[in-house]
Structures are given as structure tokens and as C-alpha cells.
DSSP file (Angstrom, degrees, kcal/mol; ACC not computed):
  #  RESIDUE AA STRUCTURE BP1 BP2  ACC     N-H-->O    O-->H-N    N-H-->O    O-->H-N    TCO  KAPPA ALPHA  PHI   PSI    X-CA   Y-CA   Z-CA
    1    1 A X              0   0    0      0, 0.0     0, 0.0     0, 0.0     0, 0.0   0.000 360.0 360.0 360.0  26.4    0.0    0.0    0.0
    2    2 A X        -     0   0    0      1,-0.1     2,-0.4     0, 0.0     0, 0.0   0.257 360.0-146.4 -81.3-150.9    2.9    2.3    0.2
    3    3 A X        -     0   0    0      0, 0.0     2,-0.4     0, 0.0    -1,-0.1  -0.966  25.1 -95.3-163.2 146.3    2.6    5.5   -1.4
    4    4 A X        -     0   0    0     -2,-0.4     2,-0.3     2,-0.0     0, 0.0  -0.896  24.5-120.0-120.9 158.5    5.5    7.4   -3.0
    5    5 A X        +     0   0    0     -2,-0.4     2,-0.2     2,-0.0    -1,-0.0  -0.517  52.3 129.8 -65.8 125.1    7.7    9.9   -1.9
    6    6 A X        -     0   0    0     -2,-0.3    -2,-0.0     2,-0.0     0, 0.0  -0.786  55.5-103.8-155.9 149.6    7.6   13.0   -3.6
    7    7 A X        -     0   0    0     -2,-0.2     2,-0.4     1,-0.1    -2,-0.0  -0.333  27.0-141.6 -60.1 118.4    7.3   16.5   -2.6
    8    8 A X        -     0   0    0      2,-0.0    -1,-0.1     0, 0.0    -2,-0.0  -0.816  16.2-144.3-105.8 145.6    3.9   18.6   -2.9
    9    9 A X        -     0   0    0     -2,-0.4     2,-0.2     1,-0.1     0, 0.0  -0.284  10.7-159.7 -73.1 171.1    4.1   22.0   -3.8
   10   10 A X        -     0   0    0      2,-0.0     2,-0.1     0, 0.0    -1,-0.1  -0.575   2.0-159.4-161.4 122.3    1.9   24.9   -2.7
   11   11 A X        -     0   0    0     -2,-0.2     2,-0.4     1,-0.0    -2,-0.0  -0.402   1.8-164.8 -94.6 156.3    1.2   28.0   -4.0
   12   12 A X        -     0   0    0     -2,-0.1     2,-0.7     2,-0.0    -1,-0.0  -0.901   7.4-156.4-138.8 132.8   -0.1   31.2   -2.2
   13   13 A X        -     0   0    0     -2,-0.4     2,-0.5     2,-0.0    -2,-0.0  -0.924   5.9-161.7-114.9 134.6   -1.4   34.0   -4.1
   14   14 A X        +     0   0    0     -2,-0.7     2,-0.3     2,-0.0    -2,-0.0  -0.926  13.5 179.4-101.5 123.2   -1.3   37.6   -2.0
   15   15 A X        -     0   0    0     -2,-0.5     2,-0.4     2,-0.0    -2,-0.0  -0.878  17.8-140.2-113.8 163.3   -3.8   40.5   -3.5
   16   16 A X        -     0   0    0     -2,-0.3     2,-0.5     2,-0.0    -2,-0.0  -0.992  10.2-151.0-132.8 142.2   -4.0   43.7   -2.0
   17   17 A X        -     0   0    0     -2,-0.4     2,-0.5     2,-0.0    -2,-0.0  -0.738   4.0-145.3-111.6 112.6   -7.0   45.9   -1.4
   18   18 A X        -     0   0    0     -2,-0.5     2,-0.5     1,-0.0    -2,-0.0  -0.872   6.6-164.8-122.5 159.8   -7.5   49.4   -1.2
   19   19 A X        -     0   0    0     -2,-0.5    -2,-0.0     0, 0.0    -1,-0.0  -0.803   9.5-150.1-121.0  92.2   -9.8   51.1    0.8
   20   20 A X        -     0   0    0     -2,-0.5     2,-0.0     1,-0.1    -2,-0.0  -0.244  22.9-122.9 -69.0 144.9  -10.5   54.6    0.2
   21   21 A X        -     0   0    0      1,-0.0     2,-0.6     2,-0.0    -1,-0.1  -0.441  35.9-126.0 -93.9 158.6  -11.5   56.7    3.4
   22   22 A X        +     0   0    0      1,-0.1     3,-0.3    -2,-0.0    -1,-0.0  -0.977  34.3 171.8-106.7 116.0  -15.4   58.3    2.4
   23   23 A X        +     0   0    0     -2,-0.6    -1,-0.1     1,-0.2    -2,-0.0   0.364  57.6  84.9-119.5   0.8  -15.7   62.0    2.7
   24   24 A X        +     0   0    0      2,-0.1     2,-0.5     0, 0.0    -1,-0.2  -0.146  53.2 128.2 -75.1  32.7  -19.2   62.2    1.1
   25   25 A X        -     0   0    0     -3,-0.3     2,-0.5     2,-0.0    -3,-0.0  -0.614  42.0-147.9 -89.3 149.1  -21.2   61.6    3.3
   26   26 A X        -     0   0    0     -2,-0.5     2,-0.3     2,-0.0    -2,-0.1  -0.974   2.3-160.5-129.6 141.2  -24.5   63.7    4.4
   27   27 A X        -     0   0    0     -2,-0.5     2,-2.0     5,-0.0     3,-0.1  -0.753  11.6-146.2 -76.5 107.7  -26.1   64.3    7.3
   28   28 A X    >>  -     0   0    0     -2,-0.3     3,-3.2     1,-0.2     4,-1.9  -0.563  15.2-170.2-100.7 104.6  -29.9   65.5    7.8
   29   29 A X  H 3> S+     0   0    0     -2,-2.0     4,-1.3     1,-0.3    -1,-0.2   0.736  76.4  61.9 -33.3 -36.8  -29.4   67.4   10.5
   30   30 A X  H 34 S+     0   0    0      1,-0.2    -1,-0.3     2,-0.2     4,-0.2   0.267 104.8  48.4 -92.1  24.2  -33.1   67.8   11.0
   31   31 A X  H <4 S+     0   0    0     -3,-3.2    -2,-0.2     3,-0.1    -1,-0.2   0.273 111.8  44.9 -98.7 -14.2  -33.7   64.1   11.4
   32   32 A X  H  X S+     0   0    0     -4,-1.9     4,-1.3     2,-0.2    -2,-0.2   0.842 116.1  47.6 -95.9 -25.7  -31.0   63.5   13.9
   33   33 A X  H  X S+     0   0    0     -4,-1.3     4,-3.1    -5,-0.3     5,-0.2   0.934 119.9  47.7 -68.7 -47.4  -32.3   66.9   15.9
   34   34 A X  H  4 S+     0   0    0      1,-0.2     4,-0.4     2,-0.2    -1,-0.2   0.620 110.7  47.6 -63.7  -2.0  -35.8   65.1   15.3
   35   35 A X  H  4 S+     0   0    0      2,-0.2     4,-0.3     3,-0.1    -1,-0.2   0.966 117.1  38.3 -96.2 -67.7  -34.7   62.2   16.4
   36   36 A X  H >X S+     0   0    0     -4,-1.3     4,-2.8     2,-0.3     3,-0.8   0.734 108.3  62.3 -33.2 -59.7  -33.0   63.4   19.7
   37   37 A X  H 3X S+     0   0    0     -4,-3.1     4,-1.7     1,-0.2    -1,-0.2   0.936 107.0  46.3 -61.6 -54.1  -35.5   65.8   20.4
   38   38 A X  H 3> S+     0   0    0     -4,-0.4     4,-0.8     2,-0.3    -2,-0.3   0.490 107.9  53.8 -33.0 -25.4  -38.0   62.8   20.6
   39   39 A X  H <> S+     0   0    0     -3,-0.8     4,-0.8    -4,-0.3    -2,-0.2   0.692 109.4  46.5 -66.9 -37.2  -35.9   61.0   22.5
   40   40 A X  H  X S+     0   0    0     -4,-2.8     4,-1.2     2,-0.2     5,-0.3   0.952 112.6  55.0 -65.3 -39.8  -35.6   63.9   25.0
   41   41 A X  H  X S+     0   0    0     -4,-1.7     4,-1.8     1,-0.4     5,-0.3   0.955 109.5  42.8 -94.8 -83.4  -39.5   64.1   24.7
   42   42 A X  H  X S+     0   0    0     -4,-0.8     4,-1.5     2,-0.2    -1,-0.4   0.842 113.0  56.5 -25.7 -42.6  -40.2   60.3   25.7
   43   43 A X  H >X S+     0   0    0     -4,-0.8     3,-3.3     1,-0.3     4,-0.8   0.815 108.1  46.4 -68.2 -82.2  -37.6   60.8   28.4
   44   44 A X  H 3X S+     0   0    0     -4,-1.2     4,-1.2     1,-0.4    -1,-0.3   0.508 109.2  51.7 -19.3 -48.3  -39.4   63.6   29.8
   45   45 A X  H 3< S+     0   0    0     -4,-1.8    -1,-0.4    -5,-0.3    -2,-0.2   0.666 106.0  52.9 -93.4   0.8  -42.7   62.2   29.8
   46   46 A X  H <X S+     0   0    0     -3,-3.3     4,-1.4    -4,-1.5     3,-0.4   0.753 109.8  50.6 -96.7 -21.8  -41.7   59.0   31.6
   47   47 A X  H  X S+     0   0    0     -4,-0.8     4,-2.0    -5,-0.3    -2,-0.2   0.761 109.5  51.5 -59.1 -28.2  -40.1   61.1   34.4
   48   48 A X  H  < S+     0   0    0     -4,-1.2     4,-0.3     2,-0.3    -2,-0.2   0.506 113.1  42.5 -88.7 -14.6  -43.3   63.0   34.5
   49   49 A X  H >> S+     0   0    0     -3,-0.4     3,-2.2     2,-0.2     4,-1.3   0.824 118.0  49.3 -97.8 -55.5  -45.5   59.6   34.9
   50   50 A X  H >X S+     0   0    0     -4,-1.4     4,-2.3     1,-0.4     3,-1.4   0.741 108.6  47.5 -18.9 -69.3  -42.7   58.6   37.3
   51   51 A X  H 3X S+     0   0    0     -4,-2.0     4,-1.3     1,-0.3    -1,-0.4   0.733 111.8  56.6 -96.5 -41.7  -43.0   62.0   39.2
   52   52 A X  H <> S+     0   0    0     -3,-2.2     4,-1.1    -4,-0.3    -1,-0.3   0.941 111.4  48.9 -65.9 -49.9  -47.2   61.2   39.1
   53   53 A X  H XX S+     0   0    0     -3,-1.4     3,-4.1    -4,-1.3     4,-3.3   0.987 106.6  44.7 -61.7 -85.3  -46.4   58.0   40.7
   54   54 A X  H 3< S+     0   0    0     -4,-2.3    -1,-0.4     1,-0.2     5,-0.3   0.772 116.3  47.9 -45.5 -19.6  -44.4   58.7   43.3
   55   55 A X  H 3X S+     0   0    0     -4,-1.3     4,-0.7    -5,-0.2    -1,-0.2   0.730 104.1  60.7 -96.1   1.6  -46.5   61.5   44.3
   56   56 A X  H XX S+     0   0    0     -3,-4.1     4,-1.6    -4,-1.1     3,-0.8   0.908 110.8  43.8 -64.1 -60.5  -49.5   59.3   44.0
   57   57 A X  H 3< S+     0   0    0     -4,-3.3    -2,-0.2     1,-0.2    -1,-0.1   0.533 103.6  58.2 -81.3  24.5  -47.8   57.2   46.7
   58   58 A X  H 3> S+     0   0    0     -5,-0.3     4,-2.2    -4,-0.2    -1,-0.2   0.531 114.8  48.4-110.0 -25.5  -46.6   60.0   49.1
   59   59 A X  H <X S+     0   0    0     -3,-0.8     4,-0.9    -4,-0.7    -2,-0.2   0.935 106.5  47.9 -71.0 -37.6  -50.5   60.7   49.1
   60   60 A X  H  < S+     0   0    0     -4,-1.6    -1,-0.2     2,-0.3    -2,-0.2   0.445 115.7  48.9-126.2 -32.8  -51.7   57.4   49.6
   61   61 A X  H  > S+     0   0    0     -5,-0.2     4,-1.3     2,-0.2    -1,-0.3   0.583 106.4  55.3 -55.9 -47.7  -49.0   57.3   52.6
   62   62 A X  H  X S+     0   0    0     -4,-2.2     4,-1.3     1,-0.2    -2,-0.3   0.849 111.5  47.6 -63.7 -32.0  -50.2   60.7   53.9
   63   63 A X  H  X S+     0   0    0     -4,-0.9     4,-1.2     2,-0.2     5,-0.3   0.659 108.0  51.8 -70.2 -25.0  -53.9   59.0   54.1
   64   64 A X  H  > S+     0   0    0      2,-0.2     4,-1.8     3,-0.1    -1,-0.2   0.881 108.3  52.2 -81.6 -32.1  -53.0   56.1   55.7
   65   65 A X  H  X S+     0   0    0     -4,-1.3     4,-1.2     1,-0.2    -2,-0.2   0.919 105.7  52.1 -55.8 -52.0  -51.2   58.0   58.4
   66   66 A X  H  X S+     0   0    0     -4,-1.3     4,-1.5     2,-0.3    -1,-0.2   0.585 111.0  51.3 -87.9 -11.1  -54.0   60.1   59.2
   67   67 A X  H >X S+     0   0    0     -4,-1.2     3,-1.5     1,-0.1     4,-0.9   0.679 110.1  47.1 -73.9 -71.8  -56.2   57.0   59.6
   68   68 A X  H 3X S+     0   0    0     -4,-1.8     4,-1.7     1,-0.3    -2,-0.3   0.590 111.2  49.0 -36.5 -35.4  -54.2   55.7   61.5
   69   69 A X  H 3X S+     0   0    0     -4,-1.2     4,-1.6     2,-0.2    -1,-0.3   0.745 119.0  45.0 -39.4 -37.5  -53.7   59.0   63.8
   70   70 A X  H <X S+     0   0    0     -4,-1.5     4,-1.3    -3,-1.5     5,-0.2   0.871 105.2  52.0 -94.3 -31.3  -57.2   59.2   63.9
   71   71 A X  H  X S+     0   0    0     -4,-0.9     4,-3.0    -5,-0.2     5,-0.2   0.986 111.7  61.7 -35.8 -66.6  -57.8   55.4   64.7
   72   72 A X  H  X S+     0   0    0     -4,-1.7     4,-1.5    -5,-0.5    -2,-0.2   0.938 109.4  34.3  -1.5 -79.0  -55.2   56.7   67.4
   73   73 A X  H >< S+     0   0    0     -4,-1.6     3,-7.1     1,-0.2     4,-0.3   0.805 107.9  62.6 -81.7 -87.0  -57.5   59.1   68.8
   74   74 A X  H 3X S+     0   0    0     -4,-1.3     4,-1.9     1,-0.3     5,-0.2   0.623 111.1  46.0  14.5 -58.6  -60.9   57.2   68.4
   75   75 A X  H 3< S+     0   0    0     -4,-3.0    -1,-0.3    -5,-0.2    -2,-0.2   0.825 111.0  50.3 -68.1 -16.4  -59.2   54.5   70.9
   76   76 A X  T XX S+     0   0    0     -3,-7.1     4,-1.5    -4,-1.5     3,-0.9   0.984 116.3  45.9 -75.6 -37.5  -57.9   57.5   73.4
   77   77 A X  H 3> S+     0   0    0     -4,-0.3     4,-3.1     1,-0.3     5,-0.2   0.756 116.5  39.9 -61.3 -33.2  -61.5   58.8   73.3
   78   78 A X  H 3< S+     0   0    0     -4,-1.9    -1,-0.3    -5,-0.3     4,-0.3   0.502 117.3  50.6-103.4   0.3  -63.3   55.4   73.8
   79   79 A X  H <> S+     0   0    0     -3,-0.9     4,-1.4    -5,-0.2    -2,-0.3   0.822 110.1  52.7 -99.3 -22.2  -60.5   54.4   76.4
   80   80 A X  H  X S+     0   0    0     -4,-1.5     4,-4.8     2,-0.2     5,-0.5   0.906 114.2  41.3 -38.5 -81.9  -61.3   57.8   78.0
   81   81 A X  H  X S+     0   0    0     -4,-3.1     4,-2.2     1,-0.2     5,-0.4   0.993 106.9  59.1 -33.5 -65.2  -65.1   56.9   78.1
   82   82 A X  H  > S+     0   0    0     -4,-0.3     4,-1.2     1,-0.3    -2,-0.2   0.911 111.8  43.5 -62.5 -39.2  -64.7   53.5   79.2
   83   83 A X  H  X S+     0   0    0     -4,-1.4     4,-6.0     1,-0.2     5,-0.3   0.943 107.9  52.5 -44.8 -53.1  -62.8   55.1   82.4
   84   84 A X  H  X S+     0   0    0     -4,-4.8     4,-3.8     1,-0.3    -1,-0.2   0.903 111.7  48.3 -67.8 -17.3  -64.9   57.8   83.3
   85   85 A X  H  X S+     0   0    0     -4,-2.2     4,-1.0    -5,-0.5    -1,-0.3   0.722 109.6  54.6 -97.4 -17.2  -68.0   55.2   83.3
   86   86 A X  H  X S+     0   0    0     -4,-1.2     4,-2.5    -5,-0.4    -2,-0.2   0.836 109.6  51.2 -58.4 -52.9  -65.6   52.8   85.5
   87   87 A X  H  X S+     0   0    0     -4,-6.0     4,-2.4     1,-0.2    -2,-0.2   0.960 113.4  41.9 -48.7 -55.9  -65.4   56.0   87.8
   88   88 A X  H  X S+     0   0    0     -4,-3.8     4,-4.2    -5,-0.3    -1,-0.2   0.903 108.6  52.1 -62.7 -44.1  -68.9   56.4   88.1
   89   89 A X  H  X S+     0   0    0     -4,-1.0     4,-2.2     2,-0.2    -1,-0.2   0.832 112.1  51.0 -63.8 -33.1  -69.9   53.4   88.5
   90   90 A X  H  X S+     0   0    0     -4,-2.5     4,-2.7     2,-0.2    -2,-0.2   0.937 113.2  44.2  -5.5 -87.1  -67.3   53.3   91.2
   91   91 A X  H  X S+     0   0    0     -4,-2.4     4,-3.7     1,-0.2     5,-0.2   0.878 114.9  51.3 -47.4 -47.0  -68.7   56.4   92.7
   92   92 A X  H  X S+     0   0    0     -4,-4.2     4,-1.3     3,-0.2    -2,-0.2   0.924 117.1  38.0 -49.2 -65.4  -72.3   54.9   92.1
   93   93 A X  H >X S+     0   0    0     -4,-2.2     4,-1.9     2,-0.2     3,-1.0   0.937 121.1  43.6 -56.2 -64.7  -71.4   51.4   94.0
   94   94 A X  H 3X S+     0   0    0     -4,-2.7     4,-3.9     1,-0.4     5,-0.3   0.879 113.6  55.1 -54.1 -60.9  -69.1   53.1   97.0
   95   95 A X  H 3X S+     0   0    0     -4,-3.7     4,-1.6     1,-0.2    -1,-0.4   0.828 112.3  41.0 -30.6 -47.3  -72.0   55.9   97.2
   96   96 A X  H <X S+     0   0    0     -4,-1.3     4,-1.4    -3,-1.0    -2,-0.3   0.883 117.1  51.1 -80.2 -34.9  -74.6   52.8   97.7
   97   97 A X  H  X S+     0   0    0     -4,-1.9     4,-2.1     1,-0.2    -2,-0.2   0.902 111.7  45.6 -41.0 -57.3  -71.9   51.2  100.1
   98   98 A X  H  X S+     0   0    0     -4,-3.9     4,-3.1    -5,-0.2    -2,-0.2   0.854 112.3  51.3 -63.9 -50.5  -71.5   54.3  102.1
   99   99 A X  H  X S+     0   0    0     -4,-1.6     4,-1.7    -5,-0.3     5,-0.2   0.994 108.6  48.0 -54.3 -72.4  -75.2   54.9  102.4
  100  100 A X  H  X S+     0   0    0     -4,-1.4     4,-2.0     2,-0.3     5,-0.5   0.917 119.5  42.4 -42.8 -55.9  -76.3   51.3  103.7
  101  101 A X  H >X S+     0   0    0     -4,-2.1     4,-2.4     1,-0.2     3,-0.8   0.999 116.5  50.5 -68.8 -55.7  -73.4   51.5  106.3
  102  102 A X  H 3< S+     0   0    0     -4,-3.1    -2,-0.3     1,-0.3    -1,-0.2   0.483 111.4  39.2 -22.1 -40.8  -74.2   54.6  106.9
  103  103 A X  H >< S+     0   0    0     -4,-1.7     3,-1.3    -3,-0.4    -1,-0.3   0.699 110.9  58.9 -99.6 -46.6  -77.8   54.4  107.4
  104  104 A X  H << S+     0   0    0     -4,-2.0    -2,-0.2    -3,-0.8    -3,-0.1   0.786 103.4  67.1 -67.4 -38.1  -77.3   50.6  109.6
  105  105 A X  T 3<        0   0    0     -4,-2.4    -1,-0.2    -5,-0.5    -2,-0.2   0.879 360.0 360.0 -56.4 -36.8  -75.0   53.4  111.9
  106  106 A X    <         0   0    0     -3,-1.3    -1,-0.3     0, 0.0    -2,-0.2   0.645 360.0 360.0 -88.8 360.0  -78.0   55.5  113.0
């Protein structure tokens, strides 16, 4: 099976390419200002829904507080109540105590 020796050549071809720099180009200026200026625009108005938002939720955080302050004060009032009608009833009982001994005294 041998195979014979013999040497293979191999040739290499080099080309060279030139590449010219392009100094014609144009620019429409008013579509890249339109362009930009629309970008700005979009930007703007998603800071401005942003800026809705948050202040939607600095409200919505200021309402919650002032239930909750006033929940606050709704519990001092009715813990308030519920005392003074412990007092009285106090006074009421002690009064009836005091009477009865009182009264057994003469």
C-alpha cells in the first residue's frame, strides 16, 4: 500500500485591497435633531409619569397615616369613656356602700 515519496508543492497568491476613506457623506441634521428631540420628549414624559407616581404614593402614605392618627385618637376617646363610666360606676357602687353603712350606723 505504500505511497510514493515526492514532494507537494503549494502556491499562495497575496492581492491587496484598497480602501478609500469616504468624505461624502451627508447628514440631515433635521432628522437627527428630530430624532433626539424625541428621545428627549419620551424621556421627559416618563419622568413625569414617574413623578405622578411617586406622588400618587406620598399621598396614599399621607392617608394612611391620618387614619391611623385618627384610629389613634378614636381609641384614646373610647379608652377615655370607658374610664370615666368605671369611675362612676365606682362612685355609684361606693355611694350605695357608704349609704347602707351609713344608714345601719344610726
Amino acid at each position: 500500500m505504500g505511497g510514493g515519496g515526492g514532494s507537494k508543492s503549494k502556491s499562495v497568491t497575496y492581492s491587496t485591497t484598497t480602501i478609500a476613506p469616504v468624505t461624502n457623506l451627508n447628514f440631515d441634521e433635521e432628522v437627527i435633531a428630530d430624532a433626539i428631540l424625541e428621545s428627549t420628549d419620551k424621556q421627559i414624559e416618563a419622568e413625569k409619569a414617574l413623578a405622578s407616581i411617586q406622588k400618587a404614593a406620598l399621598d396614599l402614605k399621607a392617608a394612611e397615616l391620618a387614619i391611623e392618627e385618627d384610629n389613634k385618637n378614636k381609641n384614646l376617646l373610647l379608652d377615655m369613656k370607658k374610664h370615666e363610666q368605671m369611675v362612676l360606676l365606682g362612685v355609684l357602687i361606693g355611694g350605695a356602700y357608704l349609704y347602707k353603712n351609713l344608714k345601719k350606723g344610726k
